[in-house]
C-alpha positions as CSV (number, residue, x, y, z in Angstrom):
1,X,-21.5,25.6,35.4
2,X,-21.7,24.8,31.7
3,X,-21.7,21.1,30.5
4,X,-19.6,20.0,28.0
5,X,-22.2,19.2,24.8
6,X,-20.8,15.8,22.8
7,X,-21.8,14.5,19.6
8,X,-23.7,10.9,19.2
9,X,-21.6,8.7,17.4
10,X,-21.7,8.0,14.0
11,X,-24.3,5.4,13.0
12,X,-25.9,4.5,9.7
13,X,-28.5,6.7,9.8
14,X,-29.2,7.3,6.4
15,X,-30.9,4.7,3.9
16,X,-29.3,2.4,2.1
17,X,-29.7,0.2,-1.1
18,X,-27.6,-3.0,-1.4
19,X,-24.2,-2.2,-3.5
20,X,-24.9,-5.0,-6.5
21,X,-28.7,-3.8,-6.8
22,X,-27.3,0.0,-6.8
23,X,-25.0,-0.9,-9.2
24,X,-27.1,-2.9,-11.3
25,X,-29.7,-0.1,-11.8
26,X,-27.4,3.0,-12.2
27,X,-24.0,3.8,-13.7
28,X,-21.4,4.3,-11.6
29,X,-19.0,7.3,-12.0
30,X,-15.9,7.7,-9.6
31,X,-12.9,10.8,-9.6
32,X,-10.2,10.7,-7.8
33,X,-8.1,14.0,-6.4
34,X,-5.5,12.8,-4.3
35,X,-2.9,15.2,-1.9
36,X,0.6,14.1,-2.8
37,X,3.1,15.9,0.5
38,X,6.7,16.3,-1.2
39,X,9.5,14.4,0.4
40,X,11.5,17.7,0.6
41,X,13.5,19.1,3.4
42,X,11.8,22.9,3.5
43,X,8.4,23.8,2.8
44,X,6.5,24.7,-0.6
45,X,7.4,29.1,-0.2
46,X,9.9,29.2,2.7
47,X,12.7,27.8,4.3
48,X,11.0,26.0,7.3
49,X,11.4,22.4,8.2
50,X,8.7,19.5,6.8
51,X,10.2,17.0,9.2
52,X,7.2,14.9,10.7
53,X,6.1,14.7,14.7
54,X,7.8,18.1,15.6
55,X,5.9,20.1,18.7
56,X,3.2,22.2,17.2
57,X,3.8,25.2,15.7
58,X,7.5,25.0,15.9
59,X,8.5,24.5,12.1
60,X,6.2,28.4,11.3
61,X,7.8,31.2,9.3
62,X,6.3,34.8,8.4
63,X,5.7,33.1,5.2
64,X,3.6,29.9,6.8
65,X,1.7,32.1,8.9
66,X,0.8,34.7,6.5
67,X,2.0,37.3,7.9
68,X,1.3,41.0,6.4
69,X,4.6,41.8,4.2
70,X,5.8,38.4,4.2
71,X,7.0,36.9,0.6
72,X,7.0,33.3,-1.0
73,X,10.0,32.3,-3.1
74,X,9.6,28.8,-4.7
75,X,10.7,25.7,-3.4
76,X,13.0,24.5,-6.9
77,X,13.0,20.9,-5.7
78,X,9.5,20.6,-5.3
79,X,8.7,22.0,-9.0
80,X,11.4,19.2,-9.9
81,X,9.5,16.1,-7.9
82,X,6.1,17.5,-9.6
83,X,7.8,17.2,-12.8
84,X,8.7,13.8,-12.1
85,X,5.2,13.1,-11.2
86,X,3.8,14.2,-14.8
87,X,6.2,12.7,-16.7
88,X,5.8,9.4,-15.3
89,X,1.9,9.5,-15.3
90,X,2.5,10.3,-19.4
91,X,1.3,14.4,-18.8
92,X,2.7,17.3,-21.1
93,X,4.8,19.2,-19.2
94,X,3.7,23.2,-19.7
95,X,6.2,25.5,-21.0
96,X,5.2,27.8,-18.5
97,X,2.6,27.9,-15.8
98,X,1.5,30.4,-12.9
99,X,0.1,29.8,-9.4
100,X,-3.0,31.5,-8.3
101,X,-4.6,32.4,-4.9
102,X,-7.7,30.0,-4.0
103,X,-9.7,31.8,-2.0
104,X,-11.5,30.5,1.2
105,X,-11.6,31.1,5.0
106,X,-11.0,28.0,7.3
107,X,-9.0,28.1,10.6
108,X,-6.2,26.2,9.8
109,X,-5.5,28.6,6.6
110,X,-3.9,31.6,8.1
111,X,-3.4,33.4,4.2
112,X,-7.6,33.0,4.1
113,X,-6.2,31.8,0.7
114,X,-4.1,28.6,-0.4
115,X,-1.7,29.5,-2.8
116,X,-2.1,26.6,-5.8
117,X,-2.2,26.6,-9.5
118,X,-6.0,27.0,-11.1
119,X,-6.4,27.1,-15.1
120,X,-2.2,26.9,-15.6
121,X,-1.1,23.3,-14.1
122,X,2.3,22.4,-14.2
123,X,0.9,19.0,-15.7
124,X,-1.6,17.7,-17.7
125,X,-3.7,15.0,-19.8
126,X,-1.7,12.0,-18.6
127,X,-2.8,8.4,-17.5
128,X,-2.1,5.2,-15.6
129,X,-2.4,2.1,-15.9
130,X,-3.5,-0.2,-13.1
131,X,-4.3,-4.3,-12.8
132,X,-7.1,-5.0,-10.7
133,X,-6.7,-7.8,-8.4
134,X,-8.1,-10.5,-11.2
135,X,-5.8,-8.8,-13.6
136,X,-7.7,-7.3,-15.7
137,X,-6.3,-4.1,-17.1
138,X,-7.4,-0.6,-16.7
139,X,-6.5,3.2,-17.9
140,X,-7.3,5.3,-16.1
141,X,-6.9,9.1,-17.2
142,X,-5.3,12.1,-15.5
143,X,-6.6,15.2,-16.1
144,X,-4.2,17.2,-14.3
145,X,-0.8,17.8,-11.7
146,X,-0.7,20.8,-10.1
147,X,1.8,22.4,-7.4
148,X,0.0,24.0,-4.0
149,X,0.7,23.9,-0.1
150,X,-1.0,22.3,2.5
151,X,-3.1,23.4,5.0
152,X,-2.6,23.3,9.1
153,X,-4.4,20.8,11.3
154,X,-7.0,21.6,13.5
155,X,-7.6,19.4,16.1
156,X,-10.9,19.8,18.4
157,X,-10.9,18.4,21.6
158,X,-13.7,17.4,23.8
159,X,-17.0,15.5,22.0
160,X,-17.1,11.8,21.3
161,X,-16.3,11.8,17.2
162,X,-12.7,13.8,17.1
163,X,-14.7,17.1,15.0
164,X,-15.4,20.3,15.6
165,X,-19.5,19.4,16.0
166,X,-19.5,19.1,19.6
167,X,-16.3,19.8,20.5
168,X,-15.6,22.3,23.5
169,X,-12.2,23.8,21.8
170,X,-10.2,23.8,18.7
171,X,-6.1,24.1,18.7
172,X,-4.4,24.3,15.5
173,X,-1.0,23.2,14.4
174,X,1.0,25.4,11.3
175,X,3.7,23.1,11.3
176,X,2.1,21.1,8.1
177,X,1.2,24.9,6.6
178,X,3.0,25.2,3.4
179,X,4.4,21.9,3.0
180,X,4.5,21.3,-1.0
181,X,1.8,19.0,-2.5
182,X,1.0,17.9,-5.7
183,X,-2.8,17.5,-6.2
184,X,-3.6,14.7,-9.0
185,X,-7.1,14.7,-10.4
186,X,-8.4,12.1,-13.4
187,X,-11.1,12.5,-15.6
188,X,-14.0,10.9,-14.6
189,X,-13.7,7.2,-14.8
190,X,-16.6,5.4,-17.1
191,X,-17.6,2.2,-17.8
192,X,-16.3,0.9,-14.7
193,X,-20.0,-0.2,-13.5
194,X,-19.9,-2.3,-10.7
195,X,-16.0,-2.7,-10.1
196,X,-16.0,1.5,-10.1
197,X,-14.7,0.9,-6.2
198,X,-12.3,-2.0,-7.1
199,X,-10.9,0.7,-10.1
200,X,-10.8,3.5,-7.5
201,X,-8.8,1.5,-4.8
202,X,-6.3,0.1,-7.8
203,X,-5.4,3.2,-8.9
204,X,-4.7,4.6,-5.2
205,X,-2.7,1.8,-4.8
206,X,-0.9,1.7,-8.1
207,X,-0.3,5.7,-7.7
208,X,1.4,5.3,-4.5
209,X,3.6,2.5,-5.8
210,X,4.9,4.8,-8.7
211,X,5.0,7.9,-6.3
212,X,7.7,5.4,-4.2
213,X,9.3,4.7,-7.2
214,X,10.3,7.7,-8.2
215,X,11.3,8.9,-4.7
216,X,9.0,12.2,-4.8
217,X,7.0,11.1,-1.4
218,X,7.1,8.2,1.0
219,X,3.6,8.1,0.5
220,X,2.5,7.0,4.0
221,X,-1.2,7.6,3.8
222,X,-1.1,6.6,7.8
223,X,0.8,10.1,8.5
224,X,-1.4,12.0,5.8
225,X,1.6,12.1,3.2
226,X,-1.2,10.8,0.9
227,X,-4.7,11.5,0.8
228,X,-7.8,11.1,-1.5
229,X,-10.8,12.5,-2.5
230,X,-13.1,10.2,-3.6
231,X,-15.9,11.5,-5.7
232,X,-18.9,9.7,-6.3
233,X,-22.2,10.1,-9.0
234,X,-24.7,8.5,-10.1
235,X,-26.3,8.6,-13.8
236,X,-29.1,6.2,-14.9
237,X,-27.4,4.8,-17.6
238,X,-23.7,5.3,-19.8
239,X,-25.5,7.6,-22.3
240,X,-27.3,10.4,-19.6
241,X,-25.2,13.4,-18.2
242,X,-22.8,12.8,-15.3
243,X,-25.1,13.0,-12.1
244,X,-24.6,15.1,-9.1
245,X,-21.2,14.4,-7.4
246,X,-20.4,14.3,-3.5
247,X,-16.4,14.5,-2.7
248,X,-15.8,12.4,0.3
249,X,-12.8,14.1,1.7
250,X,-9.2,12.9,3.3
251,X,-9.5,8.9,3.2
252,X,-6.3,7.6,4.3
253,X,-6.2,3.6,3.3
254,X,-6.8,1.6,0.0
255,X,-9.6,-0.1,1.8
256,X,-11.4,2.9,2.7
257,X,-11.1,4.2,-0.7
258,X,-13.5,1.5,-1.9
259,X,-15.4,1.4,1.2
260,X,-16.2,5.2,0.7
261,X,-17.3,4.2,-2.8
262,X,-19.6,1.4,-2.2
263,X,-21.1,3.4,0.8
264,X,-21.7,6.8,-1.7
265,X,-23.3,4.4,-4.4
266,X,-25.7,2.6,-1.9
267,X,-26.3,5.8,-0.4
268,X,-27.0,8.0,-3.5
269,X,-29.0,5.1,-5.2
270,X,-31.4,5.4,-2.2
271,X,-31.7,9.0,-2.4
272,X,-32.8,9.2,-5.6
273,X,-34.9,6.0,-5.6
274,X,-36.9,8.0,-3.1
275,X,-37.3,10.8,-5.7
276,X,-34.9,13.2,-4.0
277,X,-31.9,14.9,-5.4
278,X,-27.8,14.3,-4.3
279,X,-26.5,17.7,-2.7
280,X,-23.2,18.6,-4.2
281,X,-21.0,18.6,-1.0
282,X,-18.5,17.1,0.8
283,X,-18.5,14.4,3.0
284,X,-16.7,12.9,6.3
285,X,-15.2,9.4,6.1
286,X,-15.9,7.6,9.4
287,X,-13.2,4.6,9.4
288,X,-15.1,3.6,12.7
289,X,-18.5,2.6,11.0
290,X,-17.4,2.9,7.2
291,X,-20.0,5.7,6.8
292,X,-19.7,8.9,5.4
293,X,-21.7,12.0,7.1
294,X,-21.9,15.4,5.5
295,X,-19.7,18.2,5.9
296,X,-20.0,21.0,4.1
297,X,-21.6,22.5,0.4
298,X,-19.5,22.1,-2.5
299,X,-17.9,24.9,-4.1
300,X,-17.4,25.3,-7.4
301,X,-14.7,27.3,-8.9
302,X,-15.6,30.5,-9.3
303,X,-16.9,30.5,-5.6
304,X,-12.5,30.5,-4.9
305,X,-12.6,33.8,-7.0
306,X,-9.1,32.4,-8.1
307,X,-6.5,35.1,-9.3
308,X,-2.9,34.7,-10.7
309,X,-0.8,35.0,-7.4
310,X,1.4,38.5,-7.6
311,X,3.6,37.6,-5.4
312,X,5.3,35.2,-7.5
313,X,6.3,34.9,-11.1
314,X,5.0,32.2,-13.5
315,X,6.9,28.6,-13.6
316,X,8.8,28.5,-17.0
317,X,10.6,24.7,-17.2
318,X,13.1,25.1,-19.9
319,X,13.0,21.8,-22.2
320,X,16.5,20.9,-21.1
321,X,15.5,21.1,-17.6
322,X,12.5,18.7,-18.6
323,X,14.3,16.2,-20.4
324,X,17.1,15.6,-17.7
325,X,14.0,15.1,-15.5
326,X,13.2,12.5,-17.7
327,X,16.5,10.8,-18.4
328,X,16.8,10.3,-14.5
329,X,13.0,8.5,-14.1
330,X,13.7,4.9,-12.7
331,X,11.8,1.4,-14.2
332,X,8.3,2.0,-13.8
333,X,6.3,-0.4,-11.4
334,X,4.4,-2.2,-14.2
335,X,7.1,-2.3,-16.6
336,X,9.2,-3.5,-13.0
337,X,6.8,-5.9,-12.3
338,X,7.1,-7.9,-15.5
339,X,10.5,-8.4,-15.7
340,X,11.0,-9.6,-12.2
341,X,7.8,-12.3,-13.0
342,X,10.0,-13.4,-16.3
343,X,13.4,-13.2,-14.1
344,X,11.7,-15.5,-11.0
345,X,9.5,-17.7,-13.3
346,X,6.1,-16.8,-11.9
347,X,3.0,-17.7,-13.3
348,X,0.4,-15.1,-13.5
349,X,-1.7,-15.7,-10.6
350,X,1.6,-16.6,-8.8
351,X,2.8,-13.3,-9.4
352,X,-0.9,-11.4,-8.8
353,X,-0.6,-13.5,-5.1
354,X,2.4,-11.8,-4.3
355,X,1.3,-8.0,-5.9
356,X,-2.1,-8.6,-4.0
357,X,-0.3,-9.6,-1.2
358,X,2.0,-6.5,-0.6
359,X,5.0,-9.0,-1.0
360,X,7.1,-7.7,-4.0
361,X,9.4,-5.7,-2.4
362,X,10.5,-8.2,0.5
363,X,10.7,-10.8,-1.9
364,X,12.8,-9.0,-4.2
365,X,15.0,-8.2,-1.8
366,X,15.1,-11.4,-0.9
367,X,16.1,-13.0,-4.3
368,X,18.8,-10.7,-3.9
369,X,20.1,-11.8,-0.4
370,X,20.9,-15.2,-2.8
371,X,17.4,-17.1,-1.9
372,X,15.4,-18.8,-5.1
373,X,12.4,-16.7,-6.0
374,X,10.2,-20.3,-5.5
375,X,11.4,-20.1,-2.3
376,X,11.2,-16.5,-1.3
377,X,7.8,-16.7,-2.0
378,X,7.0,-20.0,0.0
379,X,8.1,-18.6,2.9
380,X,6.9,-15.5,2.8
381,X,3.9,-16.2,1.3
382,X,2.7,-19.1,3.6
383,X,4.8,-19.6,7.0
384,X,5.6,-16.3,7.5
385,X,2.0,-14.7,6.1
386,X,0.4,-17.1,8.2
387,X,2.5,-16.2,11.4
388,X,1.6,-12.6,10.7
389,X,-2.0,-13.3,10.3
390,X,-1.9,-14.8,13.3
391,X,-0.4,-11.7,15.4
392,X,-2.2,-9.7,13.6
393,X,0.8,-7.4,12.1
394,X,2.1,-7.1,8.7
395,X,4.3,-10.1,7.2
396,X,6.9,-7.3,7.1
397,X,6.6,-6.2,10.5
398,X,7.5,-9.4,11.5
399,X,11.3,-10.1,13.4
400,X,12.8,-11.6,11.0
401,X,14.4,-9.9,7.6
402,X,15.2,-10.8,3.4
403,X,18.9,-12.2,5.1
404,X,17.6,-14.6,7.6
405,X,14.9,-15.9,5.1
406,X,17.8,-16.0,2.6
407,X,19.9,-17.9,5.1
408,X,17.5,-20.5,6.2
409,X,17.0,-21.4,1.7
410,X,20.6,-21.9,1.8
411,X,21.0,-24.4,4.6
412,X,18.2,-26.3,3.0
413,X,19.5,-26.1,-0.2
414,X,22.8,-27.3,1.2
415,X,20.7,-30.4,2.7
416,X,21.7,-29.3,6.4
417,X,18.2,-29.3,6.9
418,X,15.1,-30.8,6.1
419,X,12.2,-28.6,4.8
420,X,10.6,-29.7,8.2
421,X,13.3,-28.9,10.4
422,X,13.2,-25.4,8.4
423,X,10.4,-24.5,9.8
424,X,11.5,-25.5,13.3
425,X,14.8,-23.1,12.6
426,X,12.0,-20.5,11.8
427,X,10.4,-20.2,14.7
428,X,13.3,-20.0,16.5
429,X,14.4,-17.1,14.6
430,X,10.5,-15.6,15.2
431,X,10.9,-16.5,19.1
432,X,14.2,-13.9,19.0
433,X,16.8,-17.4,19.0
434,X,19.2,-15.8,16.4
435,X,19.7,-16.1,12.8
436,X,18.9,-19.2,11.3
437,X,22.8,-20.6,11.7
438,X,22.3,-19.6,15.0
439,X,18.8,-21.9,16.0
440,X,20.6,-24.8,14.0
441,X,23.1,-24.7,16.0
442,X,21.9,-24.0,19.2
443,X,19.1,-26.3,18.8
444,X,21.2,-29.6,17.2
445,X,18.8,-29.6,14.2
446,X,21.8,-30.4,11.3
447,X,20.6,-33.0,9.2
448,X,22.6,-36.3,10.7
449,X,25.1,-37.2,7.4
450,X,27.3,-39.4,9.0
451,X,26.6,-42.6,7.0
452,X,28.3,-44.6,10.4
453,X,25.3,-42.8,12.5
454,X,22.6,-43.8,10.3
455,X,23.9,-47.5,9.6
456,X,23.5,-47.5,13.3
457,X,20.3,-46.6,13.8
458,X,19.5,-48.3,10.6
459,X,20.6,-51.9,12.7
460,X,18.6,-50.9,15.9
461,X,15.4,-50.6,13.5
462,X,15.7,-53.4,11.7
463,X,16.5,-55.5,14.8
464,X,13.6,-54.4,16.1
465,X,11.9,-55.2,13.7
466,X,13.4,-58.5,12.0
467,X,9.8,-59.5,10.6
468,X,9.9,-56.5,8.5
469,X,13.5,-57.5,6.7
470,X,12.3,-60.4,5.6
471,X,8.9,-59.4,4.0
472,X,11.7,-56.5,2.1
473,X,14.0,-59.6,1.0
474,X,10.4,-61.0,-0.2
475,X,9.6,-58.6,-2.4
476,X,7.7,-55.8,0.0
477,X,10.3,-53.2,-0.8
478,X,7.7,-50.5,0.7
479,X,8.0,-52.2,3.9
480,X,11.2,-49.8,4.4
481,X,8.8,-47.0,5.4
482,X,8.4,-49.0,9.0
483,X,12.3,-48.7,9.5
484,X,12.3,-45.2,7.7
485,X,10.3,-44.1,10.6
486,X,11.5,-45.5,12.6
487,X,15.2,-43.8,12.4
488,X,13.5,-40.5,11.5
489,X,11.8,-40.6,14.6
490,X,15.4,-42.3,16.7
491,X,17.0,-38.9,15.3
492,X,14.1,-36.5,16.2
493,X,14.0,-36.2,12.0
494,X,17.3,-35.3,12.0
495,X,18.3,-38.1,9.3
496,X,17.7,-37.7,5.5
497,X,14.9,-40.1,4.9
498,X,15.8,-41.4,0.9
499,X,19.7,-41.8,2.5
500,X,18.2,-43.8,5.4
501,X,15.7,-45.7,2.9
502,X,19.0,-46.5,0.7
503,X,20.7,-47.5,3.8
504,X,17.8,-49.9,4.8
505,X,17.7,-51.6,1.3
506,X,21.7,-52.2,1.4
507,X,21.3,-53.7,4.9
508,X,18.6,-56.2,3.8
509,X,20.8,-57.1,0.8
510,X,18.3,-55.5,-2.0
511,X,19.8,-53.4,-4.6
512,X,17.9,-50.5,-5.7
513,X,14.2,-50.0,-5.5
């Protein structure tokens, strides 16, 4: 009987040189090529379904599986959301533009070729602008948009890392085969030096924003909607060539991104402070142990032995077509972004908070379930994000929604309730209570207005406390705060404490104060 063989798990087994020392003695040159999956209903060439989570291999056509005989027609809306793409990263749309056949053998490629565009992109020479998380601004240019199809997904079971090295069989799913992507690459990003992984992991972030914006993709990196390749060099200094690059494929999160970058540097700088020389290749992200591990050599391009694809004629976007793309863009993010900071009054680091913070959106919609943007981002950004910390979830996956946070501003604002007793209504809503009216409600938190109530309780104090009346008819007007507390405390903080302080004054005979 045979064993099953398993792989060791990852570890960092190669040698490392700290990041800022790396960084300090080399230059630092990122890329960027990252998988955009169209948020159309049929697949790049055919007419099969892109929905996500179907049983494998049940969304397949002739076309998907390559079949002998079987012919691609083009997917109209897809050529339309790349067009989107360009124009909004500032590309020049081409007048016309061909796909070619890229030319490799992997399992999960039943073509043994992926049909993309080579030397004729539908997009090109574009940029985007970005913020890091200081603020400080940054360009960072697009070389290119092009049209393709995705791959399969091979999944290999048995071994301890999830990949094919120890595995004891493979299965692959051609339900992802064909779907339509758009592959953006940039230019090589310079003069970035030690931030090079801060700039990489802005751009991922501020590309998937726009991508959202212009409702081409969901985006959802977690499902593989969105992926990047991160390449990585190292030169000894701004003015020597570009060094070797690796391409460290598939990372999934924004804090991979520069995780994968920091790793490359530290590892590259020690290759080459030991006199050795970078392989061009790719490389396997490990989320696990934040290492990368190599895969396979790097191909260059004429290894593809790219040719214009016969089976289908070349892309010719009329103008018109082009420029009712463009009339239809919406705001973009940035320009977004700064309007909404001059509409809610935020300061720059107040607004960078809430960007950094993932909260724009929820307070948004927020703001428009009637809530003051000062508020919106009070509670989101501090009861709520600390809640979330605490349960370790996203503020947004939290139970409670824009309307109740909306609704508990309004009551305060309408001095039902205290800020205090806000938070009390709160966690009642977190606990699954009810809307905020609801907790009030249910709870007796109201703030007590009855001016009969509170002269009341007002008495009770002061008779139980006559000492303290007479040192306020002497002069000690901040001797209220005893009978303030007092009542506040008599109504579980139910009372308005400057009404009760007024009331206190009056019943002691002093005016004002």
């Amino acid at each position: 009987m045979s064993t099953l063989s398993t792989a060791p798990a990852v570890t960092r087994t190669d040698a490392l040189v700290p990041y800022d020392d790396a960084a300090a003695r080399y230059d630092v040159v990122v890329g960027l090529e990252v998988h955009v999956e169209l948020g159309t209903a049929t697949k790049m060439f055919d007419g099969c379904s892109t929905a996500f989570g179907a049983d494998a291999n049940t969304q397949v056509s002739p076309v998907s599986l390559g079949l002998p005989g079987a012919l691609p027609v083009v997917n109209r809306l897809a050529v339309e959301h790349g067009i989107r793409i360009g124009l909004a990263l500032s590309c020049e749309i081409a007048g016309m533009c061909r796909f070619a056949r890229k030319n490799y053998f992997y399992p999960d490629m039943p073509k043994n070729f992926q049909t993309s565009q080579y030397d004729e992109p539908l997009a090109a020479d574009g940029f985007l602008d970005v913020a890091l998380e200081d603020g400080t601004p940054w360009r960072v240019d697009v070389e290119r948009a092009h049209l393709e199809e995705d791959t399969g997904k091979s999944t290999h079971v048995g071994g301890a890392t999830g990949r094919i090295h120890g595995a004891d069989h493979s299965l692959v799913d051609y339900n992802r085969a064909g779907i339509p992507l758009v592959e953006i690459v940039t230019r090589p990003v310079l003069g970035a030096g030690a931030r090079a992984p801060e700039v990489a992991r802005a751009y991922v972030a501020a590309l998937r924003d726009l991508l959202r914006a212009l409702g081409v993709s969901e985006a959802r990196m977690e499902q593989g909607q969105m992926r990047a390749d991160v390449n990585v060099s190292l030169r000894p200094s701004p003015d020597a060539p570009l060094g070797t690059r690796t391409e460290t494929k598939n990372v999934n999160s924004f804090r991979s991104v520069e995780r994968a970058v920091r790793y490359e540097v530290s590892r590259q700088a020690a290759v080459l402070d030991a006199g050795g020389a970078v392989v061009q290749e790719t490389r396997h992200w490990h989320e696990d142990t934040g290492v990368t591990t190599s895969g396979r050599p790097k191909s260059d391009a004429d290894d593809y032995r790219y040719f214009p694809e016969p089976d289908l004629v070349p892309l010719t976007p009329s103008r018109e077509w082009v420029e009712q793309v463009r009339a239809t863009l919406p705001e973009m993010p940035v320009a977004r972004r700064a309007r909404l900071q001059g509409e809610w009054g935020y300061s720059d680091l107040e607004m960078r908070d809430v960007v950094n913070a993932g909260l724009l959106e929820v307070i948004s919609a927020t703001v428009a379930e009637g809530a003051s943007p000062a508020a919106a981002r009070k509670w989101w950004g501090g009861e709520l994000a600390r809640t979330a910390n605490d349960r370790g979830v996203e503020v947004t996956e939290l139970p409670v929604g824009p309307a109740e946070v909306a609704e508990l501003d309004r009551l305060v604002a309408e001095g039902r309730i205290t800020d205090r007793m806000a938070r009390e209504v709160l966690a009642g809503v977190l606990a699954g209570e009810g809307r905020p009216e609801q907790v009030v409600s249910a709870r007796g938190l109201e703030v007590v207005s009855d001016d009969s109530a509170l002269v009341a309780a007002v008495d009770e104090a002061l008779a139980a406390q006559p000492d303290v009346a007479e040192k306020i008819r002497g002069g000690k007007v901040q001797a209220a705060g005893a009978v303030v507390g007092a009542v506040m405390k008599a109504t579980r903080g139910a009372a308005d404490a400057k009404r009760v302080r007024e009331l206190v004054l009056e019943r002691v005979g002093v005016a004002g104060g």
